[in-house]
N, C-alpha and C positions, 0 to 999 in steps of 0.2 A: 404828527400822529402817524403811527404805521398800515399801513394794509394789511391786517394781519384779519384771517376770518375768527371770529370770537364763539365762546362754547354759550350757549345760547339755554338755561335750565327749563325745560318748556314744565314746568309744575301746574298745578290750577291755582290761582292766585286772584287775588282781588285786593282793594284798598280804599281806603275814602279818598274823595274828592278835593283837590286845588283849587280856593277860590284865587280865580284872576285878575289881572290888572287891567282896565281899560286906557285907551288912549295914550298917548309918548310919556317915553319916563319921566321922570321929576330928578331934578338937581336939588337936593336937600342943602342946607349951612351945613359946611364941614363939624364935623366933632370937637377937634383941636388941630392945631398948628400941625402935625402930621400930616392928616388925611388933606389940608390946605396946597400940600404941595404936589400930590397929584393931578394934574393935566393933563390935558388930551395933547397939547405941542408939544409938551415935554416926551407922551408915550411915539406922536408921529419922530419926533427927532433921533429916537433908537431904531425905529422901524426902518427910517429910512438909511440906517448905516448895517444895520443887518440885513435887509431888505437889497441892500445897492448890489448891480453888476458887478460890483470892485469884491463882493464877496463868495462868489460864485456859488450861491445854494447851500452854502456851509458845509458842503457834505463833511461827516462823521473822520475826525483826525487827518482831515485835511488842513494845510498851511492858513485857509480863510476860515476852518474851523476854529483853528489854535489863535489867529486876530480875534473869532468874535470872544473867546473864552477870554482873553488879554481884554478885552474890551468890558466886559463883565469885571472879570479881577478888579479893575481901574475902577469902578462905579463902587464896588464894596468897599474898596479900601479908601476913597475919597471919603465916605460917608461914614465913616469910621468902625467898620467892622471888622471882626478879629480873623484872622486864617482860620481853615476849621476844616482842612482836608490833611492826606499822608502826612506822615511826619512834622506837621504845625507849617505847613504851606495852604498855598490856598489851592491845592488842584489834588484831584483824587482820581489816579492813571488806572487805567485798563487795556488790555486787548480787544480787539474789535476788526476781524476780515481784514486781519494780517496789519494792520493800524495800530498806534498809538491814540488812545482818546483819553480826553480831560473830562473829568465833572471839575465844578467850581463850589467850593465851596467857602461858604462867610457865614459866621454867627455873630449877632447880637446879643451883649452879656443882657440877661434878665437884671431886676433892679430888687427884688426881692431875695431875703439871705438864702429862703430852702429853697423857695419856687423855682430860680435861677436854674437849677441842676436840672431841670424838664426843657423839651422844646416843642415848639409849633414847629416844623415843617413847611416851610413854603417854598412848591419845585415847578420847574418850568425845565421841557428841555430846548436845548437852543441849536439844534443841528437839523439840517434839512435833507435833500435829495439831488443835493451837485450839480450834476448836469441831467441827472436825470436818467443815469443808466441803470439804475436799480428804483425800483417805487415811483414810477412817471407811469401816469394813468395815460398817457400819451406817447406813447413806443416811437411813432413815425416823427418825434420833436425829440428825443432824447438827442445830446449832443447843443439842445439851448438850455440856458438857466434856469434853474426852478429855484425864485427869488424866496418862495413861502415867506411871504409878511404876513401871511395869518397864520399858517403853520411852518415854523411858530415864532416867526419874530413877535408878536403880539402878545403871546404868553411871556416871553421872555422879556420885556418892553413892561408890561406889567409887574413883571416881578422886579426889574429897577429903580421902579416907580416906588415899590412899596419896601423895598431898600430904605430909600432916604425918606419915606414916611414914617418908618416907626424907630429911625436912628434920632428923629423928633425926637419922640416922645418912648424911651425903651419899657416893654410893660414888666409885670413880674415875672413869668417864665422869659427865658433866654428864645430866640426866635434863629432859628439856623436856614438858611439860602442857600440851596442848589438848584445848579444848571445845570442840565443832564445833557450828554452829549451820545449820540446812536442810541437815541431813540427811536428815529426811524429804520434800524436796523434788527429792530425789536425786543424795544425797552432794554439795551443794553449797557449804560449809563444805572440807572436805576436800578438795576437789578446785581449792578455788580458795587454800587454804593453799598445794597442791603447786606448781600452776602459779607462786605467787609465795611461796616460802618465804620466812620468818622468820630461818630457820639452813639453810646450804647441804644440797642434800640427802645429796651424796654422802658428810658427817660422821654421817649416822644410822644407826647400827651395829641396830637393830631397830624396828618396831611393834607396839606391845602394843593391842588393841583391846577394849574391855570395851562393849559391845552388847545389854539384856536379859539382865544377870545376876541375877537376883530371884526366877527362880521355880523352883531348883533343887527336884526331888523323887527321893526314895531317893539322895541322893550324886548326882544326876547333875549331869555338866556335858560343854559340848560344846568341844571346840578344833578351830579350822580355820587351814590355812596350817603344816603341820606340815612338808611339803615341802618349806617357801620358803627354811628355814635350815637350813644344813648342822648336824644333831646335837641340830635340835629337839626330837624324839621323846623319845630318851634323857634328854634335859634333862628333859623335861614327868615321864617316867616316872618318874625318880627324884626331883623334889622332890615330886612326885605321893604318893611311897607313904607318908609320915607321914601325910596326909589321909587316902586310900584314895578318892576320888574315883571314881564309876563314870563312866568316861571313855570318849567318842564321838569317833573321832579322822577328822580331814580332812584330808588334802593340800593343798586346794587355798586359791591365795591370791586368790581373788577370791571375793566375795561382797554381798547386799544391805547393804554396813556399809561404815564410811569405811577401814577397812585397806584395801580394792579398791583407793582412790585414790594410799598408798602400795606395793602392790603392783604399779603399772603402772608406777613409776620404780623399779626393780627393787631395791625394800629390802624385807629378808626381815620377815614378820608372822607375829602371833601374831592370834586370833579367840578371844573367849572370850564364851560365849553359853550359855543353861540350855536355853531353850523356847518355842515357837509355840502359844500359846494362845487359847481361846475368848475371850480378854478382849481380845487384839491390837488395837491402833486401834478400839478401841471407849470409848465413856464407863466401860467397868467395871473398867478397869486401876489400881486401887485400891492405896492402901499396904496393908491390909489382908489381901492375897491375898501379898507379899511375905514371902518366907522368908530376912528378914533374917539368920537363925541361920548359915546353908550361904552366906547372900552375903557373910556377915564372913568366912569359911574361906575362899572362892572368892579375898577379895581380899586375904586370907595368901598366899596359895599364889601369887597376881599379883606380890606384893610379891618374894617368893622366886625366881620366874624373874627377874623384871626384874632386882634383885638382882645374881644372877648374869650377866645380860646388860651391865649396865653396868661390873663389874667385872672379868669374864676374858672370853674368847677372842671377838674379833668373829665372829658368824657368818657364813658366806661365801652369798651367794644364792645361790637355787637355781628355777628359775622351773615352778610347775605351773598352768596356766589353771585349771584347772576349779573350779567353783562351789562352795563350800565350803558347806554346810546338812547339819542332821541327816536321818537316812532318816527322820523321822517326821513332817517338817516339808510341806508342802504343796508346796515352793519345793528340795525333796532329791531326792537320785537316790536309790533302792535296790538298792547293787550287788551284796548278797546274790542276787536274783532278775536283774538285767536282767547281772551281769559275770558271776558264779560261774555262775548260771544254774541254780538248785534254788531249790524253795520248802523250809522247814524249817519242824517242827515245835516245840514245848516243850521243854524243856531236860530230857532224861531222867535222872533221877535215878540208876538203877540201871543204866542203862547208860554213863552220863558222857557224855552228847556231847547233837549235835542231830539228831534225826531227820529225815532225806532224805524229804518225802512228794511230792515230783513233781520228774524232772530234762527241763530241758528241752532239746529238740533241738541247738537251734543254741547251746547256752554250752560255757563250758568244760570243766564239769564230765562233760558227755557226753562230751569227748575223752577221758576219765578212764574211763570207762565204767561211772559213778557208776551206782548201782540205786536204783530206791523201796525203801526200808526200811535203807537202808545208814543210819548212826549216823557224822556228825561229830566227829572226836573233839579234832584240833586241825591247825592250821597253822602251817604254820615252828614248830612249836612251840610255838606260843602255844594253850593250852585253850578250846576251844568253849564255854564256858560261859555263853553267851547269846548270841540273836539279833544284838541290839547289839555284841556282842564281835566278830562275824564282818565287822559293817558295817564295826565301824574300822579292821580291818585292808585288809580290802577297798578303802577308801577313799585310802588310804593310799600302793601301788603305783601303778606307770607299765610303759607298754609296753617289753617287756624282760624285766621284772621275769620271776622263778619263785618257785613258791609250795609248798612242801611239805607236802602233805597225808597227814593220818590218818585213817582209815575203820574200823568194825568193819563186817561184813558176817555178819551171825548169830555163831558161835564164833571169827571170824578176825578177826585186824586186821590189816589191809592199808596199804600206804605207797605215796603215788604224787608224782611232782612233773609243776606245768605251768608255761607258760613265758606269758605273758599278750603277743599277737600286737596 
């Protein structure tokens, strides 16, 4: 993922409420023979060769760039995928800061006579930051290796995982694999696949984007672009609950990740992302720090949307600018504070909700006539049951939107709706 500062739509916005998952995820029985064959040793054993010193950071049309792209090539074509870049090869070239660079590209024929002609989209880019002379959040280390096993050997790990997952079992629409290379150069892989597809674009019925999935903690996982397909939500939600996933949800389909690039030719995406950590473009972004356990579940649960994406109903776009990233993320909005406009406190136990400790003037909560000490109890419906819970709904709305809220206010519980201006 690049450093790239993101345009950030500061709108007034609200949305309903995420109910969340308590306690460590759950390993569900696979579906079919597919999703069986994704592992967690399966996803460390890519990590670790993308990951290794022997690759030096992969940087973008470099010689260890062009091994991991060969390395890639080799995985699609064991698992019997067809070419599906330039001229019926498997790599789709560009320029890139005076470079030569590869996407990879592999389709899966769909099994169905019309459907087959559409595809799922599922991208991962596989290039990192060298040694670190460009994008090392660590200037005084550049010249060591920035291995990025999470970004993004982990994305890319997952996406060969789910290669020979669904070469199992191939659904109705045809399922097309790219690796995107300089994307940390700023989405340029992606962006230059769009400009000159491989496969028409207006046959791609979704984007799945797998970006720094590796370092899930307590079930968490982030999805962005939730707005972009008509029925996303409900999709995420219910293959979501065999997992139990603590789920941080985003509307929006733009973001520092190559979904941006298919969400600017208005094909609805999916963003699936764990975390922004102290180890980000730096040399200490280790296989070692990867929580391949939650990355094997994360790219179940990939497998099952796409799944369904490739098999029933085309999504209809739906277009929402704003910047998809987590509130905890450096590069995030916080629309608990800056849209609802209250700080909250800890999740009270004995009172079920989130403590109101400051409302502030101008949001919307003060139109509500919110008080310090009122208790969040839930929206639309959905239970308060964590700070995170409130962002992703929050995140979630558009101007228009109303939001129904629940308040206790000492012995009372109060009901109020707002309408987000």
């Amino acid at each position: 993922m690049p450093r790239v500062r993101p345009i950030l739509i500061l709108a007034v916005l609200l949305a309903p409420l995420t109910a969340q998952q308590d306690g460590p995820v759950k390993s569900p029985r696979p579906v079919d023979d597919g999703e069986k064959t994704i592992s967690a040793d399966d996803l460390k054993g890519h990590i670790d060769f993308l990951a290794s010193d022997e690759m030096k950071g992969r940087d973008a049309g470099s010689e260890e760039g062009k091994r991991a792209a060969d390395y890639i090539r080799a995985h699609m074509e064991e698992h019997g995928l067809k070419p599906a870049g330039a001229d019926k090869t498997w790599f789709h070239g560009f320029s890139a800061l005076g470079r030569v660079c590869r996407n990879v590209c592999g389709v899966l024929p769909g099994k169905h006579s019309r459907l087959k002609r559409e595809y799922v989209v599922i991208g991962a880019h596989y290039d990192h930051v060298g040694v670190g002379m460009r994008g090392s959040r660590t200037p005084n280390r550049r010249g060591e290796i920035h291995n990025g096993a999470d970004d993004n050997a982990s994305g890319t790990s997952a996406l060969l995982e789910l290669v020979e997952a669904f070469a199992k079992k191939p659904p109705k629409r045809s399922v097309l694999f790219l690796a995107f290379d300089a994307e940390e150069k700023g989405l340029l892989g992606s962006r230059a696949w769009c400009a000159k597809p491989t496969r028409p674009l207006g046959r791609i019925a979704a984007m799945l984007n797998l970006d720094m999935v590796g370092r899930s903690k307590d079930g968490y996982l982030f999805v962005g672009g939730i707005n972009t397909g008509r029925g996303f939500e409900s999709l995420l939600r219910k293959e979501n609950k065999p997992f139990g996933f603590n789920l941080e949800l985003h509307g929006g389909g733009k973001a520092p990740s190559d979904n941006a690039s298919f969400y600017a030719k208005d094909i609805p995406v999916l963003f699936f992302f764990t975390a922004e950590h102290n180890e980000y473009h730096t040399p200490d972004d280790d296989i070692d720090l990867v929580n391949t356990r939650d990355q094997a579940l994360i790219t179940r649960l990939i497998y099952r949307l796409g799944r369904t994406l490739a098999d029933g109903k085309r999504p209809r776009f739906q277009k929402d600018d704003r910047n998809a990233m987590p509130a905890a993320s450096e590069r995030g909005q916080d629309y608990v504070r800056s849209l609802l406009g209250v700080d909250v406190g800890p999740y009270d136990e004995q009172r079920k909700g989130l403590p109101v400790t400051r409302v502030r003037p101008d949001g919307l909560a003060a139109t509500a006539h919110l008080k310090e000490g009122d208790v969040l109890l839930s929206l639309d419906g959905y239970k308060a049951e964590s700070r995170q819970a409130v962002q992703s709904v929050l995140a979630l709305k558009k101007r228009g939107d109303s939001i129904a809220l629940r308040i206790k206010r000492k012995s009372r519980t109060l009901k109020t709706k707002l309408r987000v201006k």
